[in-house]
Every structure is written in structure tokens, then in C-alpha cells.
N, C-alpha and C positions, 0 to 999 in steps of 0.2 A: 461791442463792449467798450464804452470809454475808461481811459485811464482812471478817476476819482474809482469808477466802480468796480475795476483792477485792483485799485490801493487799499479800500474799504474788504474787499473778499479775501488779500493776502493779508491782511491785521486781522481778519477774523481766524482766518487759518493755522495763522503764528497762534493767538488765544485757544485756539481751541488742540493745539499740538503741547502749548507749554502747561493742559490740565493732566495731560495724562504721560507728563517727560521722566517720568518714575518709571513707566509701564516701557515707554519707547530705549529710557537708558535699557532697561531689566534685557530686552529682547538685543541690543547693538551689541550689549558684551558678549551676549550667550553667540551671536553671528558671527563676531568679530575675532571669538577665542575657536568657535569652530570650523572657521576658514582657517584658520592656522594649522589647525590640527587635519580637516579632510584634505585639504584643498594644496597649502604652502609645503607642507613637509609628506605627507598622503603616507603615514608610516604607524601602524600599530604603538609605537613608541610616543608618537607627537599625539596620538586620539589620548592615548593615557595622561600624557602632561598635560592635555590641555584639559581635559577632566578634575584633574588633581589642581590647575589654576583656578576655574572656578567653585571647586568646592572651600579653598582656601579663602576666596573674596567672598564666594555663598558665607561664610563662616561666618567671616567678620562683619558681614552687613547685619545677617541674623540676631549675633551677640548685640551689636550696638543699637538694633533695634529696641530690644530684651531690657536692654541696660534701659535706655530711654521711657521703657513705659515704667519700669521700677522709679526714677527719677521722676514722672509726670505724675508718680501717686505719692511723691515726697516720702520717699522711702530713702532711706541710707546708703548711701555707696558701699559697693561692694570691698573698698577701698580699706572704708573707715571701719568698716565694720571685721575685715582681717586686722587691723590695726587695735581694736577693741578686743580682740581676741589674743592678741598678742601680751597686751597687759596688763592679760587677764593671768599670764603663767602663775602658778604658785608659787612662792614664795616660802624658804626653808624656815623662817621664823615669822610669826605673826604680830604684831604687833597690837599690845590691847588700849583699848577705846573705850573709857568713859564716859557715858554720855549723860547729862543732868536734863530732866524730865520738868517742862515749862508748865506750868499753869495757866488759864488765860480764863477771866472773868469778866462780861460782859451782863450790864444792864439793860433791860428795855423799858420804854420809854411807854407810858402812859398818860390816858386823853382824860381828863376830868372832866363831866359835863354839871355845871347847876344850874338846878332847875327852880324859878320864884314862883311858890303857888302857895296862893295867900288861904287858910282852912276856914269853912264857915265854922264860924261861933256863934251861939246863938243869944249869948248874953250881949253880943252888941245891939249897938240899934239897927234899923231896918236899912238910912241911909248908909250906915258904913257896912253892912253887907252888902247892898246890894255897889258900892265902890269896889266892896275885894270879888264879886263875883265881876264886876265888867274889868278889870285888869286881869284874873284869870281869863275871859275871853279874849284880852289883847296879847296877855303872853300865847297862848294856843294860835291866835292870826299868825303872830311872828315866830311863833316854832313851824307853822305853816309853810310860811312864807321860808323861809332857810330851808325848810327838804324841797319843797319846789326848786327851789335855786339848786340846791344839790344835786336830786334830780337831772337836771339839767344838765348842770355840768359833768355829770355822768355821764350821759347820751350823748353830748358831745367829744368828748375824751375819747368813748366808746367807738361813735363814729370814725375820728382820726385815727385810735388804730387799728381800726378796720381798714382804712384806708392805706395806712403805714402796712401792715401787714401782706396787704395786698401786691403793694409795690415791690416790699422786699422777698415776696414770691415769683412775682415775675421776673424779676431782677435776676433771682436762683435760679428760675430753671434756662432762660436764658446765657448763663455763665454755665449751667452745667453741660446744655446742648451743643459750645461752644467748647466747653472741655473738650467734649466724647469725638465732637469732630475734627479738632487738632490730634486728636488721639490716634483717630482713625487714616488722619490720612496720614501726617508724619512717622508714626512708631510702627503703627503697626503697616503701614504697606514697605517700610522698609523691611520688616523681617521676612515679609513674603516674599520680597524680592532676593533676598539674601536665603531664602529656604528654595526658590526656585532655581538658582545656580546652584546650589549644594545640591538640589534633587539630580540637575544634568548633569553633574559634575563627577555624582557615582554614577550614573548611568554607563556615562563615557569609558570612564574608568575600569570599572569593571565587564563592559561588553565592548572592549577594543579592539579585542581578536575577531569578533561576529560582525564587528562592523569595516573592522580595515577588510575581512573577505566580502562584506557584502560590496566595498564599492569596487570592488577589481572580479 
């Protein structure tokens, strides 16, 4: 094994320690508070305190978790929302409010369309009908000719926001995936981490007597 291949396998190692340094903290506290308690003081009394330490830090990791997903759905602090309650007390006199009631009037806007269509008459002569019949077929070409164009431009439009729409779908689920997984690994592994010290922390606690006999 050469050194480059030594340096490359402890940087992968560091990478692959610092994905799961939640999971590796979670376990050095719960070791670290339990050496104290079997091991430094080896005393019915020390199993209990250190139970009762981490259900204390279980606590707070738990809450702050809790708080964090409430905050990541932009939801209100807890804070604010005792603070909103606060001045909300009632009040021994009321104070009255008249309010004057707005009216609001809006027009909409309409398309006028005219249309030039010359009527056969038959008291004219034959050359000037048959001039208002060929200008009736050139207005009809160029009523044509404008839904064609419309048309068009329908399908086009149509098309871009098909397109628009598309993007701004991917777009969303992309941010939403991206939510759900800051979600999952920030908030919510902290509270499991802060629920698994508080799981050992009553354990401890309440079976200190069965444990300090089981190690002597």
C-alpha cells in the first residue's frame, strides 16, 4: 500500500464518518455518561445521575428538534404566539369602533368587432354586384387569414406554456425533495437522537438498583 493510496482511503474514511457524525455523537454521549456512572463512581447513586443527565440533554435535543420542524413549516414560534396570547387579556372596558363600509366599482372592458359585408341588391347592375360579391370574398380571405394567424399564435403560446409549466413542475418537485430531505436529516434525526438519550436515560434511572447488583 503506497502512501497517495493511504491518503485517498483516510479522506474517504473521514467522508464516510462525518455522514453519519449525528449517529456516532448520539452513541459517545450515551458511552461517555455511562462510563461515569458504571465504571468512575460504580455507585447506585452515579447510575441514577447519569440517567437523569441524559434524559436532561435527551430533552433538549428532542424539543429543539420539534421546535425546528415547526419553524421549517413556517409556522410561528412558540414565542410569539405566548406573546399573542398575552395581548389577548381582556380588557375591563371595550372600546367601540366604527367602521364605514367602502364601495368599490369596477368596469370591464369590451372588444368591438366590425364586420364590412356589402348586401346583394338586385336593383343594381350586374358589374356592381358582382364588385360587392368579389370584396365580400376578399373581406372572408382576410377574416381567414387573421384566425389562421390567431390560431397560431394560440399554438404557440399554447406550446410555451406547456413548456413553462413543465419547468416550473420540475422546478417544485425538485425543491420539495430537497425540502423533505433537509427535513429528514436536520430536525428530524435530531429529535431521535434527543428521544434516544431520554429512552436511556429513564432506563438508567429507574433500574439503578438492578443494575448496580447486576455489575457486582
Amino acid at each position: 500500500m503506497n502512501v497517495n493510496q493511504l491518503i485517498n482511503w483516510l479522506k474517504a474514511f473521514f467522508r464516510w464518518v462525518i455522514e453519519a457524525k449525528i449517529v456516532i455523537m448520539c452513541l459517545l454521549v450515551i458511552i461517555s455518561v455511562s462510563m461515569l456512572g458504571f465504571i468512575t463512581w460504580q455507585s447506585e447513586a452515579s447510575i441514577r445521575s447519569a440517567g437523569y443527565v441524559l434524559q436532561l440533554i435527551g430533552m433538549i435535543f428532542a424539543v429543539r428538534g420539534l421546535l425546528g420542524i415547526r419553524a421549517h413549516f413556517s409556522q410561528p414560534l412558540l414565542r410569539d404566539l405566548f406573546l399573542k396570547w398575552l395581548l389577548r387579556f381582556p380588557k375591563w372596558r371595550h372600546d367601540t369602533v366604527v367602521g364605514v363600509a367602502t364601495a368599490t366599482c369596477s368596469l370591464d372592458g369590451f372588444r368591438a368587432r366590425v364586420e364590412v359585408w356589402s348586401p346583394d341588391d338586385p336593383e343594381k347592375t350586374i358589374e356592381e354586384r358582382l364588385n360587392a360579391l368579389v370584396q365580400n370574398l376578399a373581406n372572408l380571405r382576410q377574416g381567414q387569414q387573421q384566425h389562421s394567424l390567431s390560431i397560431d399564435d394560440l399554438k404557440d403560446s399554447h406550446e410555451e406554456h406547456k413548456k413553462k409549466v413543465e419547468e416550473q413542475t420540475k422546478k417544485l418537485e425538485e425543491d420539495l425533495r430537497s425540502d423533505l430531505e433537509s427535513l429528514h436529516i436536520n430536525d428530524l434525526i435530531t429529535s431521535l437522537v434527543g428521544l434516544t438519550w431520554l429512552t436511556t436515560g429513564i432506563t438508567m434511572s429507574t433500574l439503578s438498583t438492578e443494575l448496580y447488583l447486576w455489575l457486582h
